[in-house]
TORLO-570212 format. One line per 5 residues: number of its first residue (from 1); for each residue x, y, z of C-alpha. Coordinates in steps of 0.02 Angstrom, whole numbers, plus 50000, padded with zeros to 5 digits. Layout:
! TORLO-570212
NUM) X,Y,Z  ...
This chain:
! TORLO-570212
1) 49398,51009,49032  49365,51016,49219  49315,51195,49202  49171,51115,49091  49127,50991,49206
6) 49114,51095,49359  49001,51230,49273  48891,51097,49200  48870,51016,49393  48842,51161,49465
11) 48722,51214,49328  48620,51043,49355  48622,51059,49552  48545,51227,49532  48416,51216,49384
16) 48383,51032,49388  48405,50981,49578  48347,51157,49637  48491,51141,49770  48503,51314,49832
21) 48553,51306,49986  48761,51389,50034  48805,51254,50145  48802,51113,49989  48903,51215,49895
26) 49039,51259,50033  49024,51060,50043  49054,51051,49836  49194,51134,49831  49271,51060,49974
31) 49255,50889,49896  49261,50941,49713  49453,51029,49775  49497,50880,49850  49462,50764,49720
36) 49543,50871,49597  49691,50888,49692  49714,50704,49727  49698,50676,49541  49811,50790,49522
41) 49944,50692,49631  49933,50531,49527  49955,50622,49371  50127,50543,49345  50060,50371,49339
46) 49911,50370,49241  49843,50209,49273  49828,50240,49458  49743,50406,49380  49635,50307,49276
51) 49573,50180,49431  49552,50344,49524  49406,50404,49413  49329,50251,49377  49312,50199,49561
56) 49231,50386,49566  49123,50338,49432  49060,50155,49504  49030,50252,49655  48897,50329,49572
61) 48831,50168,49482  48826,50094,49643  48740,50221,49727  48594,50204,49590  48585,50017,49582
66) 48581,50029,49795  48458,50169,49795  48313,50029,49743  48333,49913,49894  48426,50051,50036
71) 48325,50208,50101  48415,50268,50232  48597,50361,50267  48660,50187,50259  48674,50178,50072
76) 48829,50287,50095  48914,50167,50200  48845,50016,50126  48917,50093,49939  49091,50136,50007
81) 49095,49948,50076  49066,49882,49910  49204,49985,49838  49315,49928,49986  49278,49748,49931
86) 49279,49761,49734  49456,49861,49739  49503,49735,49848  49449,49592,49728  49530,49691,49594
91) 49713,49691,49684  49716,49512,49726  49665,49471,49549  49814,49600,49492  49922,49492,49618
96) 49900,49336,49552  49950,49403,49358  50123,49383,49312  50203,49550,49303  50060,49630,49402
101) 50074,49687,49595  49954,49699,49757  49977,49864,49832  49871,49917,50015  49920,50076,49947
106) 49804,50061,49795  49651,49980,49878  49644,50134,49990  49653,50272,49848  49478,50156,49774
111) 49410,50188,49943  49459,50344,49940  49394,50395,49776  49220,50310,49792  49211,50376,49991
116) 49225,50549,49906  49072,50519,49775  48975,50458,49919  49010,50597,50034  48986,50728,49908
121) 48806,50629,49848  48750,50652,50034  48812,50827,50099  48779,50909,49885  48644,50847,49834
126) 48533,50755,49991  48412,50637,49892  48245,50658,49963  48234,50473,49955  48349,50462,50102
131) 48267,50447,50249  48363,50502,50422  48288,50350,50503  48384,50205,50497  48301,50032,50446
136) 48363,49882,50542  48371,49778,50348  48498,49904,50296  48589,49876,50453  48617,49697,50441
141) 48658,49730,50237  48797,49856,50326  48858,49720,50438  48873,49599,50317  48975,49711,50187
146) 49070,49776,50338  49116,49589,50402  49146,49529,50227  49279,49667,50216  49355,49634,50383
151) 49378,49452,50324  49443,49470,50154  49561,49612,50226  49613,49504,50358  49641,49357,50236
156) 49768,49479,50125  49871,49515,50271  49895,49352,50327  49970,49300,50135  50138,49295,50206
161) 50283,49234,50098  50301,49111,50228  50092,49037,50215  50108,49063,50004  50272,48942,50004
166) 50172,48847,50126  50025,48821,50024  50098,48810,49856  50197,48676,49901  50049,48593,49924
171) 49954,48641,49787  50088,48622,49636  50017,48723,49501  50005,48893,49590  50210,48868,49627
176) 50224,49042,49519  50151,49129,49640  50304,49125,49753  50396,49216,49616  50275,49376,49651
181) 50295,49528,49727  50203,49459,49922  50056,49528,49970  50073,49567,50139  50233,49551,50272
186) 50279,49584,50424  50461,49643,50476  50564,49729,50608  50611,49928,50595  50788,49962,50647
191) 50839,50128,50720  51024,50109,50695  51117,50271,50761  51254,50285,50612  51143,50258,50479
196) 50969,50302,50533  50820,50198,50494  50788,50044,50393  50679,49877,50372  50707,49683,50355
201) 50592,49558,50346  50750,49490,50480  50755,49556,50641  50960,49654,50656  51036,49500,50751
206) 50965,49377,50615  51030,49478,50478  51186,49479,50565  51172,49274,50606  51127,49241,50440
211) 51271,49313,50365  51423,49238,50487  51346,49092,50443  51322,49096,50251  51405,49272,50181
216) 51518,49140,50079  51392,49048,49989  51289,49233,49966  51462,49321,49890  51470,49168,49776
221) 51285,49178,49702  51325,49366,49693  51494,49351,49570  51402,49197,49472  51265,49324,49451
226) 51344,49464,49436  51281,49491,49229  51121,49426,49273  50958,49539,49238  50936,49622,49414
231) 50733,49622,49399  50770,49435,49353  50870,49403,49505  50760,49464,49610  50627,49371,49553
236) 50725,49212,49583  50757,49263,49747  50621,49331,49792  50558,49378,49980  50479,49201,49986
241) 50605,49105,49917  50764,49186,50008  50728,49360,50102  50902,49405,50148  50961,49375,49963
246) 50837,49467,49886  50857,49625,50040  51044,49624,50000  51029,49636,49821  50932,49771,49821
251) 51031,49879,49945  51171,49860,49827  51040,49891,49680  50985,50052,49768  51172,50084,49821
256) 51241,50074,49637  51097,50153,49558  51120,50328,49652  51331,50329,49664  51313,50334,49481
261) 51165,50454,49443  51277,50563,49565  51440,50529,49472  51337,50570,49305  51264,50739,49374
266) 51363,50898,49383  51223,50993,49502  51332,51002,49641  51187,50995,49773  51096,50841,49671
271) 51291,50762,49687  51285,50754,49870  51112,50701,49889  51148,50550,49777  51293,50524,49864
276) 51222,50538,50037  51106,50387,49988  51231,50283,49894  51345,50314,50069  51196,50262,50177
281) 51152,50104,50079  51322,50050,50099  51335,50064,50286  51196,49965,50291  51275,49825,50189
286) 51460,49833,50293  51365,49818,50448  51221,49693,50407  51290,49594,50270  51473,49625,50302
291) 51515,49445,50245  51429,49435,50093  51498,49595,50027  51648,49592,50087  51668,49404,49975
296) 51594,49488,49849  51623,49597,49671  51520,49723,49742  51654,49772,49882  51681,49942,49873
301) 51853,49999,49884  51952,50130,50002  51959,50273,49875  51780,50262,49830  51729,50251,50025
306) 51855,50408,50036  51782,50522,49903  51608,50516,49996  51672,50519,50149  51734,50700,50094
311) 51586,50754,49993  51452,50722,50112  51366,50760,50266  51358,50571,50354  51275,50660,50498
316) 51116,50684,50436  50982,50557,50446  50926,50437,50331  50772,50312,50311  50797,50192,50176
321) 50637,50130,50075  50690,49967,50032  50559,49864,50100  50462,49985,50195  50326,49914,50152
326) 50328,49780,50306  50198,49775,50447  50313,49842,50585  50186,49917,50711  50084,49760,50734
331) 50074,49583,50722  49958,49450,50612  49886,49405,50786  49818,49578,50829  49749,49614,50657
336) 49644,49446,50697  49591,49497,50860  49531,49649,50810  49431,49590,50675  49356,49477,50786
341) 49314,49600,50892  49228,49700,50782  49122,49547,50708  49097,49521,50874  49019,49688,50914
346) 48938,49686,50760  48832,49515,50783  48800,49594,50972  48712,49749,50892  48626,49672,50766
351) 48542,49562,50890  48519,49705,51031  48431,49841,50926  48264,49720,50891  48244,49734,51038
356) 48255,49912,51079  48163,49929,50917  48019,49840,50985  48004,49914,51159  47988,50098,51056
């Protein structure tokens, strides 16, 4: 099928575009292999495949509909913008549907797949209706779209757990949202020498306060819950609601989950990895939430701590996903002073270049 595609592009860019010049098509396939391949990578979800081509395919759209009111190299720009904002549109709207998730993650494959059309529309086929020199209208229709997407970014990030408990206390009737997956959240990376690296939403000495001074009451809503539905536990505790609950019931989620799919295996080599994880995940839960598993059903005992001990390499290192998906290299702050900045700069060139327009 893509075999059919590519020959009929390349027949139109030829025979119908005259584009004969070597340099577009070293560009084509560039693009046309990258797209493909990045496809190919989503191919084992296929709605993320699905948003993938049709964020392609508005590209284009957009590029037409643009292409009446833009003349100049800032259409490409201006169109990728517009993707930037509409994907992000579409994530918040997927956010506030039950069931449904905001992922960063997803807004930048849009961008992606729309920055690739746009590329590929410039460096393939050139449309004589570009012009090289850039008019100071589309400029300020770039600034615009640019600051729009700083904002609305910036806005995202800052939905904390923490600001959506804060605001849907006040504001009753969106109280479901604090039972979604959060948007955005910022945490602490721990580089702990026995077990490698993981992430909290509570810095290592919080986890560790938290739990001398409520592991009790934790191990108790652990054995009252312990035939609960785990996706419906976590929901109920969710990161807003109770973020060390929810972080320790899915280390013992992820814990459980891979000492059995190792105990069910009999590749020896797919054993230990398994195992290695399940081992890892536990550390972390004797030395961060030692309390509330040690009170708990979910206590491992001293043969089962044994047998991995044995069977696995505890040396080698280890990064746990469970919530890796924190803001750990910055804070909300700097994300706000850098969009500022850029705002900033932008209403500074925007009111500059008349002038240096003028004295041309």
């Amino acid at each position: 099928m893509l075999g059919f595609v590519f020959i009929g592009l390349i027949y139109s860019l030829i025979y119908r575009l005259r584009i004969r010049s070597l340099p577009n098509y070293i560009w084509l396939l560039i693009l046309a292999g990258l797209y493909i391949h990045l496809t190919l990578k989503l191919r084992n979800s296929p709605v993320e495949v699905t948003h993938f081509l049709e964020y392609g395919l508005l590209s284009i759209l957009l590029f037409g509909a643009l292409n009446h009111h833009i003349k100049d190299k800032t259409i490409y720009f201006n169109a990728a913008l517009i993707i930037l904002l509409i994907g992000t549109l579409d994530e918040i709207i997927q956010w506030i549907v039950p069931g449904r998730v905001w992922n960063f993650k997803d807004v930048k494959l849009n961008v992606i797949s729309g920055g690739l059309i746009q590329l590929a529309i410039w460096q393939v086929i050139g449309p004589r209706s570009i012009s090289e020199k850039i008019n100071l209208k589309s400029l300020r229709i770039f600034s615009t779209a640019f600051a729009c997407c700083l904002i609305i970014l910036g806005l995202c990030v800052s939905n904390t757990p923490n600001r959506v408990y804060n605001y849907t206390k006040q504001i009753p009737w969106l109280s479901f949202l604090q039972k979604e997956e959060p948007m955005s959240e910022f945490g602490y990376k721990t580089k702990d020498l026995e077990i490698g690296v993981f992430y909290s939403r509570l810095s290592p000495k919080g986890l560790q306060r938290r739990d001398n001074r409520r592991g009790r009451h934790y191990a108790q809503i652990l054995n009252e819950s312990v035939n609960k539905n785990y996706e419906q536990f976590i929901r109920e505790y969710s990161p807003i609601t109770d973020p060390f609950m929810h972080e320790l019931r899915v280390h013992i989620f992820r814990r459980d989950t891979y000492f059995e799919k190792g105990n069910s295996t009999f590749d020896l080599d797919e054993k230990k990895k398994f195992h290695f994880i399940a081992y890892k995940e536990n550390l972390i839960l004797k030395k961060y939430f030692s309390n509330s598993i040690e009170k708990s059903v979910y206590k491992w005992d001293q043969d089962t701590l044994k047998e991995l001990d044995a069977s696995i390499d505890k040396n080698k290192t280890y990064k746990s996903p469970v919530s890796a998906n924190l803001f750990t290299s910055f804070s909300e702050r700097t994300v706000w002073i850098f969009i500022l900045a850029l705002i900033s700069l932008l209403v500074l060139v925007n009111s500059i270049l008349p002038f240096i327009k003028a004295t041309e």
